[in-house]
C-alpha positions in Angstrom: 5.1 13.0 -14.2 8.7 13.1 -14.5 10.4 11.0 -12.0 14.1 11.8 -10.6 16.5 9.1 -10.4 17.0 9.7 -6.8 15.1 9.8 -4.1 14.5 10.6 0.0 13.6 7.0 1.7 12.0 7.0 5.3 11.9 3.5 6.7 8.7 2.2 8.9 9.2 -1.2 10.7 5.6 -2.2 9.9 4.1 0.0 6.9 3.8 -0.9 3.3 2.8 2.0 1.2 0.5 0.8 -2.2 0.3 2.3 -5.4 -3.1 4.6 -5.3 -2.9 4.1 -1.3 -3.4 7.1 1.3 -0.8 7.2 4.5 -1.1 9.7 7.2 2.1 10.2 8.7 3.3 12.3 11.6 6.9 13.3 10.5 8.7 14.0 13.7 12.4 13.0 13.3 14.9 15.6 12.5 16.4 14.0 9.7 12.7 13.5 7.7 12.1 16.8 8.8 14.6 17.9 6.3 13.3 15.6 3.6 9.7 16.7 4.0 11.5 20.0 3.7 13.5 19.5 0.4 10.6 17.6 -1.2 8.0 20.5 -0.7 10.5 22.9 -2.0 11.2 20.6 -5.3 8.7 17.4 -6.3 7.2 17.2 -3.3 7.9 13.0 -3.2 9.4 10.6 -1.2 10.0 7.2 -0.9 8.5 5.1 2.0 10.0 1.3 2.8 9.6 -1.4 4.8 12.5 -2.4 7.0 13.9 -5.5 6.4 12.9 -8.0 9.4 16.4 -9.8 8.6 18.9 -6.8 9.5 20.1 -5.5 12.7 20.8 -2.2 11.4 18.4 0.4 10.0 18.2 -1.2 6.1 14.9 -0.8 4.1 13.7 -3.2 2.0 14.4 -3.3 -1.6 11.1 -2.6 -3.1 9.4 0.4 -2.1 6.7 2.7 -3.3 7.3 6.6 -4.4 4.3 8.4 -2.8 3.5 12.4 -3.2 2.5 14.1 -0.5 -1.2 15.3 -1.2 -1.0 17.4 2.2 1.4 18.9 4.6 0.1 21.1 7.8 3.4 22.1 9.6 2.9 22.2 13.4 4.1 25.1 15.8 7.0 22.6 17.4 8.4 21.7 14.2 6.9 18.3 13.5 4.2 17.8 10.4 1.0 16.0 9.7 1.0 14.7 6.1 -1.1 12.7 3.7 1.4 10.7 1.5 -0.4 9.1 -1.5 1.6 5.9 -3.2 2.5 6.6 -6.8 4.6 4.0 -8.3 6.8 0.9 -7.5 10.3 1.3 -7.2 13.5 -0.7 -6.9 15.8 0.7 -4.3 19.7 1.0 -5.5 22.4 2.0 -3.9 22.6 4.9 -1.5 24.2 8.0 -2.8 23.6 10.2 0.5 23.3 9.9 4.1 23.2 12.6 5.5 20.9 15.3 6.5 18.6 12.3 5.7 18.9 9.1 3.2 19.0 9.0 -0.6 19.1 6.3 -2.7 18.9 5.8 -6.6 15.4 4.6 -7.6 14.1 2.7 -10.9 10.3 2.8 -11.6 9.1 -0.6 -12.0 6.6 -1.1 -15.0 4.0 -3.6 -13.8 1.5 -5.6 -16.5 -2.1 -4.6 -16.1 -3.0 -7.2 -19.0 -5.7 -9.8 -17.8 -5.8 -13.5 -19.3 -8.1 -16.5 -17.9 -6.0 -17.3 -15.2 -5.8 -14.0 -13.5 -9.9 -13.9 -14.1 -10.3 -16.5 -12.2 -8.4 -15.4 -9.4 -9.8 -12.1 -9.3 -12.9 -14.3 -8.8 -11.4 -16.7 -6.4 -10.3 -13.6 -4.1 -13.7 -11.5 -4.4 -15.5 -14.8 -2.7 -13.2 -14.6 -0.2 -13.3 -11.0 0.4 -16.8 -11.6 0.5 -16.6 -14.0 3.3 -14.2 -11.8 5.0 -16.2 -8.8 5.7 -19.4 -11.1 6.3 -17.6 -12.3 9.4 -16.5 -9.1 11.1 -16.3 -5.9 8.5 -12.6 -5.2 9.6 -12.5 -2.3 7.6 -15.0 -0.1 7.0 -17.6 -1.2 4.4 -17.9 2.7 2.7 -14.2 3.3 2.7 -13.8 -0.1 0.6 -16.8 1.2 -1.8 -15.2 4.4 -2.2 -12.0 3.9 -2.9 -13.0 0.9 -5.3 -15.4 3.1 -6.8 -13.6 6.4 -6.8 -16.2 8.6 -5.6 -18.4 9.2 -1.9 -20.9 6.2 -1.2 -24.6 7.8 -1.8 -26.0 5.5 0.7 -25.4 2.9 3.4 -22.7 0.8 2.2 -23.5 -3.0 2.0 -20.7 -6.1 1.1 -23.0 -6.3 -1.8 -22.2 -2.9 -2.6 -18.5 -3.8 -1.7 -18.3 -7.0 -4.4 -19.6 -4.8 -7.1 -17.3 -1.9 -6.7 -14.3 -4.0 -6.6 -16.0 -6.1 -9.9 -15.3 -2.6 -11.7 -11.7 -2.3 -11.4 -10.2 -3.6 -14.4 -6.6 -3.4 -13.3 -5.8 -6.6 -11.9 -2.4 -5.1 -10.1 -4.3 -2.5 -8.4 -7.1 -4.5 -7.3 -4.6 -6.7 -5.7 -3.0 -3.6 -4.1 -6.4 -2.2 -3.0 -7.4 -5.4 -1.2 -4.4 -6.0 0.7 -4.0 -2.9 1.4 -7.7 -2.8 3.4 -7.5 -6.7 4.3 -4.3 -8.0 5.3 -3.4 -7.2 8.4 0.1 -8.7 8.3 3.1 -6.2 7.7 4.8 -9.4 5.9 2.0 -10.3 4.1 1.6 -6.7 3.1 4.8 -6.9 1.9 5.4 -10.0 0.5 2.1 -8.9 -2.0 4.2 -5.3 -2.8 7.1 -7.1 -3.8 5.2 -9.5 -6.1 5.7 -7.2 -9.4 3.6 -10.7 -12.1 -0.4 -9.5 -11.1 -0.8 -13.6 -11.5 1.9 -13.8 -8.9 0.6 -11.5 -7.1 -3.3 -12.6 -7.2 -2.3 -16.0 -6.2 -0.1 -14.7 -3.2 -3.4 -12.7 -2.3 -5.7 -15.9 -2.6 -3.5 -17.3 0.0 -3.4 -14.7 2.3 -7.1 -13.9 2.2 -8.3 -17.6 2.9 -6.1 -17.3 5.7 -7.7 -14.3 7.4 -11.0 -16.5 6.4 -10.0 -19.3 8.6 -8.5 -17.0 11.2 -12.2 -15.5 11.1 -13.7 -18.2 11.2 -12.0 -19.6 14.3 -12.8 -16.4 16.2 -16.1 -16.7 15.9 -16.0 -20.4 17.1 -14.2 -19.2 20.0 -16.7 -16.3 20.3 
């Protein structure tokens, strides 16, 4: 897929967009409007950023992920519903337009899908604790895990077994750290933090953190409860 070396950005306060990841989005605002508009007519992709927590003004963060819209259903006022799918991690550069909507140059970032012992064993480390996790209080949807682990519709009741051993079979350490943040940390900074982490190692161990977290966090509910 040929990438263009500029792109449309819309900015979310609390949304992270993941390589592989699906994101409904209601596009409402006149100037996205005109971006959904422009990318239909030409590649049909746009960029989607986090804004930065540390800026008054409207600034996105400066990684953010190229996603393709799989789906666009145009409602009678104007606005759309859409189905953006993440494609790629991209470094934001400068902005080269503002107006009807914002533009700014975009490199691809290559990520490292090699695995060594050390990532192994993180990849281990974080499936016992995503096993813990959904024991406690399944905060997503055990099928929807399964599925889009597994790539295909569950056959039957979904189990964390089943869960474990869907997520065993992706071989792609960057992506399985994508896929389980993306389903298990309900943080925006977190989220983001995990993005932004291009090294899978880096990455993984950021996750490990994050996920024994949202253990203890679970854990204390259920004390409470």
């Amino acid at each position: 897929m040929l990438i263009p070396d500029r792109m449309g950005v819309m900015i979310l306060g609390e949304a992270s967009l993941f390589p592989q990841a699906m994101m409904p989005l209601f596009i409402f605002e006149p100037r996205y409007r005109d971006m959904l508009a422009e990318s239909l007519e030409t590649h049909r992709m746009f960029c989607l950023a986090m804004q930065r927590t540390d800026a008054k003004r409207e600034s996105p963060c400066r990684i953010a992920t190229l996603g393709l819209v799989r789906a666009s259903v145009q409602n009678p006022n104007g606005t759309s519903n859409l189905v953006l799918q993440g494609l790629i991690r991209v470094r934001l550069g400068r902005i080269v337009q503002t107006r009807p909507f914002r533009k700014h140059l975009i490199t691809p970032i290559q990520e490292n899908a090699e695995r060594s012992p050390e990532v192994d064993a993180l990849v281990n480390r974080s499936l016992d604790l995503v096993d813990v996790r959904l024991r406690q209080d399944q905060p997503v949807p055990l099928d929807l895990i399964r599925q889009l682990a597994s790539g295909g519709q569950a056959q039957s009741e979904t189990r964390v077994e089943d869960c474990i051993r869907a997520l065993k079979r992706i071989k792609n350490p960057s992506r399985f750290a994508d896929l389980i943040a993306a389903l298990l940390l309900p943080n925006p900074a977190a989220r983001q933090l995990i993005l932004e982490t291009v090294n899978p190692e880096d990455r993984l161990r950021h996750l490990v953190l994050f996920l024994a977290a949202e253990v203890h966090r679970g854990a204390s509910g259920e004390e409470q409860g």
